[in-house]
N, C-alpha and C positions, 0 to 999 in steps of 0.2 A: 606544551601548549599554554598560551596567554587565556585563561578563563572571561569569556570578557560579563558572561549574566547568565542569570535564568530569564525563559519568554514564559510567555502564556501559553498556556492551551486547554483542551478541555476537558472539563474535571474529571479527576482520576483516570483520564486516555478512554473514555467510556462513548464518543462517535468521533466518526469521519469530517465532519462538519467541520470543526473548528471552533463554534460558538459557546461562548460562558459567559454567562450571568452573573457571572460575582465581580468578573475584573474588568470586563468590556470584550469582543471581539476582532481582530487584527482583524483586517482586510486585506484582500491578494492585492501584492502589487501593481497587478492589472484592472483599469477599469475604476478605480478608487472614487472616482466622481459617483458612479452606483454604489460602492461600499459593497464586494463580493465578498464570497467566504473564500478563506485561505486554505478552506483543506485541514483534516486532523487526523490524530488528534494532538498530533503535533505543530500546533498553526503557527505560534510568535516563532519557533525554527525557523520554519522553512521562510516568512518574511522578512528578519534579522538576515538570514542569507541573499536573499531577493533582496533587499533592500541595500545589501553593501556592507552592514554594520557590523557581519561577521563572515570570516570567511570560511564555514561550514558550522554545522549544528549534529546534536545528537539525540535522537527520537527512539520511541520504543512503538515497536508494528506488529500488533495483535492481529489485526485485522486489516490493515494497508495505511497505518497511523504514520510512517514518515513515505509512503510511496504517492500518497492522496495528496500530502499539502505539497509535495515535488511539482507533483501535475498539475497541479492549481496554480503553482507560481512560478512557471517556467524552469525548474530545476533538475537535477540527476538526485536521486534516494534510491537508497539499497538496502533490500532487506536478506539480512545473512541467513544461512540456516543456522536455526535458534541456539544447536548446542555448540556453536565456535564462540562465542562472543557471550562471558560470564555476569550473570545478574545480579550478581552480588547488590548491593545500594540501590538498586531499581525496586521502587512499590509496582508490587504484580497487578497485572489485571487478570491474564491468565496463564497460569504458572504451565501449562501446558503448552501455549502459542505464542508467549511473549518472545519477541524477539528486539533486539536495541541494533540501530545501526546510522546510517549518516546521510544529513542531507546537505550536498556543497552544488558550485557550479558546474564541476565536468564529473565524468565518470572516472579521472584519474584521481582527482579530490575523495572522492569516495574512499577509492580503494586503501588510498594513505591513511585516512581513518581507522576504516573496515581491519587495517593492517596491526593498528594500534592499540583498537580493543579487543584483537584477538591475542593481543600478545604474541605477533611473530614478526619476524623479519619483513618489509615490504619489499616485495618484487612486481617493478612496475608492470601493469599489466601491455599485453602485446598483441594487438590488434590481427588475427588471419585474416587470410585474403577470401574476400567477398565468394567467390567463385567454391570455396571450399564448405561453405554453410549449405543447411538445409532445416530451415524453419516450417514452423507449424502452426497454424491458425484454428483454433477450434471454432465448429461450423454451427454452434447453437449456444442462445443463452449470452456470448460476453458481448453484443453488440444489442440486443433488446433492450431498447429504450433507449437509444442512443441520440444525439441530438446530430443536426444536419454537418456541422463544424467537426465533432469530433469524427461521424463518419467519414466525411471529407479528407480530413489529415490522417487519418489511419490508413486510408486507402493510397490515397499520395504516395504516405510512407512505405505502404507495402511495394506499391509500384516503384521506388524509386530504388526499393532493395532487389527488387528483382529484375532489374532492369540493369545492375553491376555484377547480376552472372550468380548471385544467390538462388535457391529454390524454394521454393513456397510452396506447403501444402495444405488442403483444410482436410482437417481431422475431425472425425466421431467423438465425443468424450463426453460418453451419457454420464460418466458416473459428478462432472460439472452438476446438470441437472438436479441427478440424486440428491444436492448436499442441502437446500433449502428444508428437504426432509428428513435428514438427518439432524439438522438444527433447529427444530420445529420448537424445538423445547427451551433451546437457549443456547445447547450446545456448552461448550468447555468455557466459553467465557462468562454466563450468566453464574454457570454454577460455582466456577472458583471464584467470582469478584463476589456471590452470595457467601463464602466462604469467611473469606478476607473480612468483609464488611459488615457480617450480622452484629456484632456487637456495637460497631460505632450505629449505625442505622437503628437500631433501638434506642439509641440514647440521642441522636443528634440527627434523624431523618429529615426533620424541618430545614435543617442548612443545605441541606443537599440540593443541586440544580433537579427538580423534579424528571425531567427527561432525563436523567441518567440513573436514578434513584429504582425508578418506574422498571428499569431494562436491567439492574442490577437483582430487582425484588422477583423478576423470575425464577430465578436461580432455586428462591426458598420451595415453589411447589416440586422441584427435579428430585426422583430418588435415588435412593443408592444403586437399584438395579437401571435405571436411565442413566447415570453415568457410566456403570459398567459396560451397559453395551455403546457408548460411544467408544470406550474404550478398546471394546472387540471390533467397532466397528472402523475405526479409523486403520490399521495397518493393511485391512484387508482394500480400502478403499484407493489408499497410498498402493497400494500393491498391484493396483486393475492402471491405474492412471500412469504411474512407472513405465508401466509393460508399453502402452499405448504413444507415448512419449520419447522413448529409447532409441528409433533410429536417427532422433530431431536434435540440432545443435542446439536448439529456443523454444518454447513456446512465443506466438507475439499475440498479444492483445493489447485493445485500450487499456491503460490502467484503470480510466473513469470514462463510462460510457456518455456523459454531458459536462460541459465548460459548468466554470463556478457560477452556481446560481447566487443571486441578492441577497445580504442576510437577511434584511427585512422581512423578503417573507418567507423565513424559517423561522426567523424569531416572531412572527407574530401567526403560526398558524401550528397543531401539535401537528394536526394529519401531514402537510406541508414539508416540516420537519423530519417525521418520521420515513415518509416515502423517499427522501432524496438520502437521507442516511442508508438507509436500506441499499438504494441503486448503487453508491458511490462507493457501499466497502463490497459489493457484491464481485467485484472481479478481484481481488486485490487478495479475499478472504479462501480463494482457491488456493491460494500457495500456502498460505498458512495452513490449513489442514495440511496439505501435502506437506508439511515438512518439509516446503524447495526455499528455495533463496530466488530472488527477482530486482531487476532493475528497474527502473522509471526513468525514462530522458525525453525531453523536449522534443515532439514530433510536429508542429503549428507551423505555418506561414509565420515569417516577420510581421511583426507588429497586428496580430491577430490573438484571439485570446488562449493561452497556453494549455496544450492536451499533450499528455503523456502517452508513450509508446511504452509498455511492459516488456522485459524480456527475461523469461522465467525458466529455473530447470528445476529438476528434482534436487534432495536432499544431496549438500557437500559437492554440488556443481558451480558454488560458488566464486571460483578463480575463474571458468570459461566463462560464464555469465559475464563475468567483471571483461573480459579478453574480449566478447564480443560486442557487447555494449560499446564498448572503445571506437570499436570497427562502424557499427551503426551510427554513435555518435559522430563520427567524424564525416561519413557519408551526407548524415542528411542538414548535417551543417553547410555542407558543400553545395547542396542542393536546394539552398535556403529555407530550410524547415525549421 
């Protein structure tokens, strides 16, 4: 591979947003006359790819850090299950969730990548036939708060899958709900980037973009027995959502329940900020727990503003994910999505 740079994004991969104070914020290719956000926290990726100037990027997705700025800027990002794809040279956020993977134009692009930092052979992915699928749509929670646009194209999407002989079903998946509670505290990422980061942050907190400083300094009230029961808590969690998921070729959700809102006012309001952070890693951060792997691809009308279509399975389902994505993407490209 031709290296062609580093992009920006945002500091130390710590939101969905995109935006940084230190270097400036990239805006989504879309819409640029408003200045939207690109999605993180992988943002100059996924616009250096949208923009042409490279022909795929490499993100790491804690929390939906390359599936967010996919969906924001009209692209395919895939996030692998974390232990195929080694972390060697990658600064952790969370040495539990971190996952590194790729953002290009199709879901074949992906998989070349996905192929390359795993260190195997690539075997182009191979699209089944529509008719042989049976996806799952969870019936609470990944559509709350949703804006009219992304409702719209989710729905399309789903209609236009089911409408070439796939099956669709909405599924129960309280233990989704549960996870806001689970993470009350900060969950694996406050605590390991409070980890990581206590000594520079006593010595250098004043440089830090204060919204990330703020969500990192959680981490210092969490104790040893609140790590440990996430620790008990997450296999048994992974273990109920498994079971629930197992007769389904996908999960499908929006990847982001609303189009890129204006940086301006994220950068000019905290509350502002924080809530749309919140909404926008809120679907994306299901898989991560889960330990699955998930794709993001362009689900939107032509020339309308770009929403990702999720399609997610559990832990090491990550070559059917890659097979089926293929199959969807090509579908609702046909369908002018």
């Amino acid at each position: 591979a031709v290296i062609v740079g580093r992009t920006n994004m945002t500091e130390f991969a710590f939101s969905g947003l995109g935006l940084n104070p230190h270097y400036g914020s990239p805006s989504s290719p879309w819409d640029r006359a408003t200045g939207r956000i690109p999605g993180g926290s992988s943002s100059g990726a996924a616009v250096s790819v949208a923009d042409q100037m490279a022909v795929a990027a490499i993100g790491t997705d804690t929390g939906g850090s390359v599936r967010i700025p996919s969906a924001f800027c009209g692209l395919a990002g895939f996030k692998p299950t974390a232990a195929r794809i080694p972390t060697q040279g990658a600064l952790p956020l969370s040495w539990t969730l971190d996952s590194i993977g790729p953002l290009a134009a199709s879901v074949s692009c992906c998989a070349i990548l996905d192929a390359i930092m795993a260190g195997q052979a690539f075997n182009a992915p191979c699209a089944p036939a529509l008719q042989q699928l049976r996806f799952a749509v969870p019936s609470k929670l990944v559509l709350d708060g949703a804006d009219e646009q992304v409702s719209s194209a989710f729905q399309m999407a789903l209609d236009t899958i089911e409408s070439r002989g796939a099956r669709i079903e909405i599924i129960d998946l309280p233990e989704f709900e549960h996870l806001a509670h689970i993470n009350r505290q900060g969950g694996f990422t406050c605590s390991e980037a409070w980890f990581w980061h206590q000594k520079l942050l006593a010595d250098r907190e004043a440089g830090y973009d204060p919204r990330v400083s703020s969500r990192i300094l959680r981490g210092k009230n969490m104790s040893a027995a609140d790590y440990i029961e996430l620790l008990q808590i997450r296999p048994e969690w992974i273990a109920a959502v498994e079971r629930r998921i197992q007769p389904f070729d996908a999960l499908l959700m929006p990847t982001v329940p609303i189009i890129a809102p204006p940086i301006k006012e994220l950068q000019d309001s905290d509350e502002a900020y924080f809530a749309a952070n919140g909404l926008i890693l809120r679907n994306p951060t299901f898989i991560n727990f889960l330990d699955g792997c998930a794709l993001s691809i362009p689900c939107h009308a032509a020339g309308t503003a770009p929403v990702g279509l999720m399609i997610a399975g559990a832990a090491n389902q990550d070559r059917h994910i890659l097979n089926v994505g293929l199959a969807l993407e090509s579908l609702l490209a046909q369908a002018g999505h």
